[in-house]
ZAKE-779989 format. One record per residue (C-alpha): x, y, z. Coordinates in steps of 0.001 Angstrom, whole numbers, plus 500000, padded with zeros to 6 digits. Layout:
! ZAKE-779989
   east  north     up
      X      Y      Z
...
! end
This chain:
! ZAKE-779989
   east  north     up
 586918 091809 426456
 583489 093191 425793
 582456 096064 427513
 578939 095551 429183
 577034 099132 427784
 578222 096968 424373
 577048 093520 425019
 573644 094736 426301
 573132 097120 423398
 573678 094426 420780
 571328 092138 422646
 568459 094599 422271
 569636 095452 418830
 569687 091432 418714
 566235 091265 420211
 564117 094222 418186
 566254 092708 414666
 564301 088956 415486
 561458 090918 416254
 561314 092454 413083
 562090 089434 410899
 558910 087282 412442
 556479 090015 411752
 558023 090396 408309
 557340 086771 408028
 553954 086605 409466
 552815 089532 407786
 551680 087476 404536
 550206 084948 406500
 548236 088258 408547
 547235 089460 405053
 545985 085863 404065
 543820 085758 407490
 542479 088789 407516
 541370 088556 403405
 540155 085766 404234
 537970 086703 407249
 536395 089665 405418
 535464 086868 402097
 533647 085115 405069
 531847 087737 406547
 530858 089101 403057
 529334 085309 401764
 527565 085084 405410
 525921 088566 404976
 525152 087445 400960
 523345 084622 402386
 521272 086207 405417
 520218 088831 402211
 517009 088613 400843
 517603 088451 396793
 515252 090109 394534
 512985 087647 392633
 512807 087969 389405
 510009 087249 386863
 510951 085569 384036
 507431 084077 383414
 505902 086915 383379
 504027 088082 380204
 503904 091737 378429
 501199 092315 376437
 501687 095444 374119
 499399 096798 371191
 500889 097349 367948
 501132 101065 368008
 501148 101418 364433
 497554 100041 364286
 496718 102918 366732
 498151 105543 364509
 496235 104152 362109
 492590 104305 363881
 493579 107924 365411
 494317 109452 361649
 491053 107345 360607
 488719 109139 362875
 490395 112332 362804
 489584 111856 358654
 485782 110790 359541
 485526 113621 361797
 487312 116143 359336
 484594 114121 355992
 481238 114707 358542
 482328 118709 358758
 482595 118855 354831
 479489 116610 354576
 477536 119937 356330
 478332 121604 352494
 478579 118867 350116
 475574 116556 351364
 474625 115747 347958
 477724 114967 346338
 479474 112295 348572
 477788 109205 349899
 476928 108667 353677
 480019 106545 355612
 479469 102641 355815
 478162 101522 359173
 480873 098282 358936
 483956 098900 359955
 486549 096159 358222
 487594 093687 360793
 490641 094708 362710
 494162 092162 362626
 494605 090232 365702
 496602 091918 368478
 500279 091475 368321
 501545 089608 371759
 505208 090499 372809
 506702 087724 375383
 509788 088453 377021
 511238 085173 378552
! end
């Protein structure tokens, strides 16, 4: 026959071995749950969260900075011809008053 210390210590070996086999079952399912608690939690805060708005209607208006090179090295040359004018009044004719007309700005429009 089976001695009792025996029969009560492969009970609770008995006990703790089921024990172990439904939380190594449940533990996927535990996994599962708790993934897919925190996906909820994350989508519920994404929604109370104010997005930034974007623009995309909004228009950029740059000048060609070419034609601004251009102008700067102009008057830097009208400046530099009035100096020499001081010497050589005689010999070069006074600047025209007219100015030729200037290309229409150059719109950039992001969209």
């Amino acid at each position: 026959m089976v001695r009792p210390v025996e029969l009560q210590d492969v009970l609770a070996k008995t006990q703790a071995a089921e024990r172990i086999t439904q939380l190594q079952k449940a533990s996927p399912e535990n996994d599962q749950r708790q993934s897919l608690l925190i996906a909820g939690q994350k989508a519920s805060e994404a929604q109370h969260k104010a997005t930034p708005t974007v623009h995309p209607d909004e228009v950029i208006l740059h000048r060609n900075t070419e034609e601004e090179k251009k102008k700067k090295k102009e008057k830097k040359g009208d400046k530099a011809h009035k100096e020499g004018t001081d010497e050589n009044a005689g010999n070069t004719p006074p600047p025209k008053d007219e100015e030729p007309p200037l290309p229409p700005p150059v719109l950039d429009i992001t969209v």
